[in-house]
Backbone as a chain_set.jsonl record, in Angstrom:
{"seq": "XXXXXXXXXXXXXXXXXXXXXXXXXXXXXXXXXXXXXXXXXXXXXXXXXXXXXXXXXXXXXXXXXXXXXXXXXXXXXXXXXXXXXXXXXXXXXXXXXXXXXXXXX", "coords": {"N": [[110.749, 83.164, 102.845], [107.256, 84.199, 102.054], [104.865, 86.613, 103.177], [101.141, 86.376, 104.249], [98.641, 88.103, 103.652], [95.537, 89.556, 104.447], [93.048, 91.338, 102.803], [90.587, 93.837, 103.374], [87.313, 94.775, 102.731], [86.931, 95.55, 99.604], [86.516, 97.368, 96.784], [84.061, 96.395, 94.495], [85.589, 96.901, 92.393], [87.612, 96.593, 92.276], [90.669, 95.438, 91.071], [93.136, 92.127, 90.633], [95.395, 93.469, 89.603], [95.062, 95.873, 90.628], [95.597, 95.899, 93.239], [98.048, 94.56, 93.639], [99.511, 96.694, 92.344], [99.216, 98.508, 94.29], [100.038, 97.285, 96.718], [102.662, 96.77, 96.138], [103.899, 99.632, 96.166], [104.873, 99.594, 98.893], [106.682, 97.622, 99.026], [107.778, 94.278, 98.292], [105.875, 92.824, 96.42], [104.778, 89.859, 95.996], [102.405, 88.15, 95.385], [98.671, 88.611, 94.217], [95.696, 88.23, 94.78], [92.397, 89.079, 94.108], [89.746, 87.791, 95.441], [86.518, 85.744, 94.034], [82.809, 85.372, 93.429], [82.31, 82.168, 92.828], [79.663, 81.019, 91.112], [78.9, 83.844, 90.343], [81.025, 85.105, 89.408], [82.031, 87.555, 89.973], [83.308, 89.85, 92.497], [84.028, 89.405, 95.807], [84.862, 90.971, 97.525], [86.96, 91.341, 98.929], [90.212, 90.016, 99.056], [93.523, 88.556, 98.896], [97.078, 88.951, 99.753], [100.584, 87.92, 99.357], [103.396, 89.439, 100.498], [107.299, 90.378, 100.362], [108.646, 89.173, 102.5], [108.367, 88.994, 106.144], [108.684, 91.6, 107.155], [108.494, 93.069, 105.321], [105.358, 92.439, 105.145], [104.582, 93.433, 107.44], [105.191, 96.352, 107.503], [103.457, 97.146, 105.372], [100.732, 96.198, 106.561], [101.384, 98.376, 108.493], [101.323, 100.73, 106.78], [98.885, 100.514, 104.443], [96.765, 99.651, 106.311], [93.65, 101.359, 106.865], [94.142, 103.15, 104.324], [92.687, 104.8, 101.924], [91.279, 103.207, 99.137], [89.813, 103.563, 95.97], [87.72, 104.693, 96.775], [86.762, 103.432, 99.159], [87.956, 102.177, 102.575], [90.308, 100.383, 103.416], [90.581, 96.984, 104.955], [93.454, 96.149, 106.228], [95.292, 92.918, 107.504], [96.714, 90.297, 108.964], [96.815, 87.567, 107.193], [94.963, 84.66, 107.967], [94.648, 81.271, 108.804], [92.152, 79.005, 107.22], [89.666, 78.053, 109.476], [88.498, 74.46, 110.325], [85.072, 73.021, 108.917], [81.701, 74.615, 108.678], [80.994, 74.212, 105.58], [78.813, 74.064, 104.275], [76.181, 72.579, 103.185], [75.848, 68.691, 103.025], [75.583, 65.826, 105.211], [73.928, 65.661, 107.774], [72.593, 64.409, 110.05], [70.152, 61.772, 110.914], [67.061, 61.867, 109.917], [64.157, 63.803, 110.987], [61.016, 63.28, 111.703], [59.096, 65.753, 110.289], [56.768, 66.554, 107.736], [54.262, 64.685, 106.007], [53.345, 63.808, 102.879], [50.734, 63.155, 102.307], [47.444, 64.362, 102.828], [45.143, 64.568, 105.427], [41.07, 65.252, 104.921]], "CA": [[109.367, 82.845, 102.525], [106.674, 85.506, 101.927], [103.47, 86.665, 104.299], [100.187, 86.454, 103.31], [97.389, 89.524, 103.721], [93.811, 89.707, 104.311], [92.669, 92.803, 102.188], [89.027, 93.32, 103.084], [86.619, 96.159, 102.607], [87.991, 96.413, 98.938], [85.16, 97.517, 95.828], [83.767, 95.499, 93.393], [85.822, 96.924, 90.801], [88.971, 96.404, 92.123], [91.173, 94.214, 90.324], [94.518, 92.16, 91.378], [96.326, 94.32, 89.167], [95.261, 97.279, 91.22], [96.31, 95.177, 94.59], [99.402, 94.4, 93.594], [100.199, 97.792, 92.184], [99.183, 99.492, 95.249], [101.331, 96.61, 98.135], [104.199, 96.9, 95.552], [104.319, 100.814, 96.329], [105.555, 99.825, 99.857], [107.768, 96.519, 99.572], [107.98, 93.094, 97.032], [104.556, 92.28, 96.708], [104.905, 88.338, 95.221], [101.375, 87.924, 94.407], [97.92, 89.552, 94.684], [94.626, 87.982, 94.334], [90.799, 89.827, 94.606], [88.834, 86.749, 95.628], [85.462, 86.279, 93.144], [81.923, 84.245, 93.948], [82.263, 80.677, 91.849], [78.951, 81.649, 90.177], [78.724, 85.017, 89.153], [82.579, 85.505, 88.826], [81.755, 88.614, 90.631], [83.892, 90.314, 93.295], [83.515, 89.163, 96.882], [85.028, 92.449, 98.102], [88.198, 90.662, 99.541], [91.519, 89.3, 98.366], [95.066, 88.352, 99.555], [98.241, 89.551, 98.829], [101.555, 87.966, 99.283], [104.832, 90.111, 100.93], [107.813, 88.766, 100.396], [108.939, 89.247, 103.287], [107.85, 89.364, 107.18], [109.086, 92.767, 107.285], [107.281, 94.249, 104.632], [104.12, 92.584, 105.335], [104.35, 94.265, 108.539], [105.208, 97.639, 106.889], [102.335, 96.586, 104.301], [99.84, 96.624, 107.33], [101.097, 99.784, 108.682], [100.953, 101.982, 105.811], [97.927, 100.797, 104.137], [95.05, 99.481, 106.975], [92.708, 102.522, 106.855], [93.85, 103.834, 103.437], [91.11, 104.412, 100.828], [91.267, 102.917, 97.208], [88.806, 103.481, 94.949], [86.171, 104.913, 97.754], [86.397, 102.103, 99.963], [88.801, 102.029, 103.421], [90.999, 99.006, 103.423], [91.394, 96.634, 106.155], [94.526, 94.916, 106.003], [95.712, 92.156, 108.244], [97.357, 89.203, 108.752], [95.857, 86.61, 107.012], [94.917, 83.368, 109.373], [94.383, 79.69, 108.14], [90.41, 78.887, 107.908], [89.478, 77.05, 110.491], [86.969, 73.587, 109.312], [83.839, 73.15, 109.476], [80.608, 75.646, 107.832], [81.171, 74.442, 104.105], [77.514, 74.203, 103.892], [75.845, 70.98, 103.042], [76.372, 67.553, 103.852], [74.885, 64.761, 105.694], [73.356, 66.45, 109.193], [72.154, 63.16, 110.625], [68.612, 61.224, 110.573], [65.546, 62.965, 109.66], [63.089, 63.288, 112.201], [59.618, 64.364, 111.922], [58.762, 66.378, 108.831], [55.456, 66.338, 107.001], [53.508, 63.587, 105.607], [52.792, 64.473, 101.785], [48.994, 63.318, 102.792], [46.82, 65.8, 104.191], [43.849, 63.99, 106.021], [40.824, 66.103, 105.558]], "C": [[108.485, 84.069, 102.755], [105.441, 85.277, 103.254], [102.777, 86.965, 103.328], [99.524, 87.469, 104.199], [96.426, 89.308, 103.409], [93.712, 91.26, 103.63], [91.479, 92.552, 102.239], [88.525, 94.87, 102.756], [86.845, 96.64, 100.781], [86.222, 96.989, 97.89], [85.246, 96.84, 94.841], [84.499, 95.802, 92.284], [87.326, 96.619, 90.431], [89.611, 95.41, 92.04], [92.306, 93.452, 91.416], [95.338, 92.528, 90.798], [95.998, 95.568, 89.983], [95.99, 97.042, 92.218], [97.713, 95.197, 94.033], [100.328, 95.492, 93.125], [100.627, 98.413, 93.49], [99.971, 98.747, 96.676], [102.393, 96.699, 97.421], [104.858, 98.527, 95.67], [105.432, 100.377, 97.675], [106.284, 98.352, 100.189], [107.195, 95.527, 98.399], [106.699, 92.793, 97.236], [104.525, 90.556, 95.513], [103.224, 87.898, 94.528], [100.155, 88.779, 95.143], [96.366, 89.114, 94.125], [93.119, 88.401, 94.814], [90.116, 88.305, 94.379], [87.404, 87.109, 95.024], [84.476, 84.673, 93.537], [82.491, 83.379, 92.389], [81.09, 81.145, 90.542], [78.546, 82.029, 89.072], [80.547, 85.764, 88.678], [82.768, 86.942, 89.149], [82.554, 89.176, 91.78], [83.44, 90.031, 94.463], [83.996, 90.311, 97.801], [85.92, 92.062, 99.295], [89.241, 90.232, 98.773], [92.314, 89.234, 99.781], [96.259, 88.77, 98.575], [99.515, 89.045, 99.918], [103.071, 88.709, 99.202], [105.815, 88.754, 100.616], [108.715, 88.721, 101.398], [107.863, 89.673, 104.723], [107.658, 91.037, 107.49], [108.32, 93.644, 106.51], [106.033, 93.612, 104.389], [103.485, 93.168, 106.646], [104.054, 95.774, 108.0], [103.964, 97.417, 106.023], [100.692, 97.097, 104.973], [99.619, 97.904, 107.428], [100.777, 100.662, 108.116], [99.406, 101.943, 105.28], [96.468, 100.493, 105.112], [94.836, 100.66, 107.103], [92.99, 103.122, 106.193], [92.836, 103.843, 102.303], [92.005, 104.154, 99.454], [90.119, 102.753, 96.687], [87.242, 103.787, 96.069], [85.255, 104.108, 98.308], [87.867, 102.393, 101.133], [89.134, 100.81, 103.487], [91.158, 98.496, 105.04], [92.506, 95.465, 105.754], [95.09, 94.123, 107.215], [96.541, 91.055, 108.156], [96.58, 88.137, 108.384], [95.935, 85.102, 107.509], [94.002, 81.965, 108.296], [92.918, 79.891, 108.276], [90.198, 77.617, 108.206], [88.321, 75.195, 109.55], [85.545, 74.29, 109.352], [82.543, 74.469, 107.824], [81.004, 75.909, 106.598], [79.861, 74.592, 103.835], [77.372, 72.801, 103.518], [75.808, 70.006, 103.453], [75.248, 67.384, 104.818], [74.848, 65.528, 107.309], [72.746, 65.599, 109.891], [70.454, 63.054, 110.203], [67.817, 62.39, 110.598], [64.945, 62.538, 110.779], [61.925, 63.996, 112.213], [59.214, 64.572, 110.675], [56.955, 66.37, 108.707], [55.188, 65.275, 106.346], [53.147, 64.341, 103.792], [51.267, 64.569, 101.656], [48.864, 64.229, 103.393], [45.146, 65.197, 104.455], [42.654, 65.464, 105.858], [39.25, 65.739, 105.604]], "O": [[108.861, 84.929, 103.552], [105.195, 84.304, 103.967], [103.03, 87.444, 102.223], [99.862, 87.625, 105.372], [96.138, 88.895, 102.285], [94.366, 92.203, 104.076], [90.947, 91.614, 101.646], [89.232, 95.863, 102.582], [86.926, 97.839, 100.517], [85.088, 96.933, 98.364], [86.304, 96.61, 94.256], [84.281, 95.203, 91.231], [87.983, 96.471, 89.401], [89.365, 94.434, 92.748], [92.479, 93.817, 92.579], [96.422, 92.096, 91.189], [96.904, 96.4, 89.942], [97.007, 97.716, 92.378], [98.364, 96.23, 94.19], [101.544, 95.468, 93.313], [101.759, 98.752, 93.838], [100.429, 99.457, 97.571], [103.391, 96.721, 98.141], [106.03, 98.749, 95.365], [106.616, 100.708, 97.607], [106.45, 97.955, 101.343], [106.285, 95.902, 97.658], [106.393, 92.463, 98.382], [104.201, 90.542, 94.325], [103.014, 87.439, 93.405], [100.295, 89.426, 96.182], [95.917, 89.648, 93.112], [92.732, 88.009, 95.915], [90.009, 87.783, 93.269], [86.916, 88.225, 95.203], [84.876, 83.535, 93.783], [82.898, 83.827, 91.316], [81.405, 81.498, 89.406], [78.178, 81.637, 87.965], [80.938, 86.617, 87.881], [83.684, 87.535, 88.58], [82.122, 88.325, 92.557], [82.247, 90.327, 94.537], [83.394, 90.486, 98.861], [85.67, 92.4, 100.451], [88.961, 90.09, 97.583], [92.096, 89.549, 100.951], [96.398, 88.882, 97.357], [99.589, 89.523, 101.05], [103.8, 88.652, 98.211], [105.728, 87.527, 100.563], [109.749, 88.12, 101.108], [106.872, 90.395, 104.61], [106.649, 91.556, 107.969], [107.684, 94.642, 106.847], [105.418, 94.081, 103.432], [102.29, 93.339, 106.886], [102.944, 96.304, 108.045], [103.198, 98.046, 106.754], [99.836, 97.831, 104.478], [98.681, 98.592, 107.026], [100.019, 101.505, 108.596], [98.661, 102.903, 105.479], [95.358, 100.935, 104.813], [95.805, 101.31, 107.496], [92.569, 104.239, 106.49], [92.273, 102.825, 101.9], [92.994, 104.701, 98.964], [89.418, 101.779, 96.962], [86.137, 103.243, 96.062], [84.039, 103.926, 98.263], [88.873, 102.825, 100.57], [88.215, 100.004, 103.632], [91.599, 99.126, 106.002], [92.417, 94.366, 105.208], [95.414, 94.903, 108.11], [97.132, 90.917, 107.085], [95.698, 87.733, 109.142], [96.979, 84.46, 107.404], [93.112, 81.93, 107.446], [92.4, 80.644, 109.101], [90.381, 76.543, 107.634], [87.705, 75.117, 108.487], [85.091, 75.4, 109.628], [82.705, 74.813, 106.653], [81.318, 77.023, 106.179], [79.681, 75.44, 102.962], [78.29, 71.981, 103.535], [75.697, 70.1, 104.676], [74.371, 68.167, 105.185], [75.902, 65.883, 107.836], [72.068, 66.236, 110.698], [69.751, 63.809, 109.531], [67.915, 63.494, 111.134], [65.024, 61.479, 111.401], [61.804, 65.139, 112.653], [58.971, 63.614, 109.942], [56.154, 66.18, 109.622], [56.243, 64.751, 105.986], [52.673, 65.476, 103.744], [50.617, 65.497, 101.176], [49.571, 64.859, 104.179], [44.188, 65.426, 103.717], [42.954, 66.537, 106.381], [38.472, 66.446, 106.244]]}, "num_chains": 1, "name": "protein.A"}
């Protein structure tokens, strides 16, 4: 089974054909996606990338965290489940207080 990779720091222009070129230099890179806002379909200046192996997402780390692509320094890591919670929205309990749309004057 493969490891997954945080790629952060990357530039707006970079694709997941560049990602996956550039983790396939140093071991099986299985997949490679630059994460984009919903939106504007715009680059969030992150992805993940899929080793396919433990081994070379280790090697993966070592070689590239702190190399530059495209005049940006990469951080690469291990990428970690996201936790719940802070989707935004949603029911926040009773109202309390507020303003009156009257204005006594």
């Amino acid at each position: 089974m493969g490891k997954k990779l945080f790629v952060g720091n990357l530039s707006f222009s970079t694709t997941s054909a560049d990602l996956e070129s550039l983790f396939g230099e140093v071991g099986t890179c299985e997949s490679a996606a630059v994460i984009t806002d919903r939106a504007t379909g715009r680059s969030r200046g992150f992805g993940f990338v899929e080793m396919s192996s433990p081994a070379e997402a280790q090697k993966a780390i070592t070689d590239l965290n702190g190399r530059e692509l495209q005049g940006r320094t990469l951080n690469v890591s291990e990428a970690h489940e996201r936790s719940g919670g802070g989707g935004g929205g949603g029911d926040r309990g009773p109202r309390r207080g507020g303003h009156s749309a009257r204005r006594a004057y």
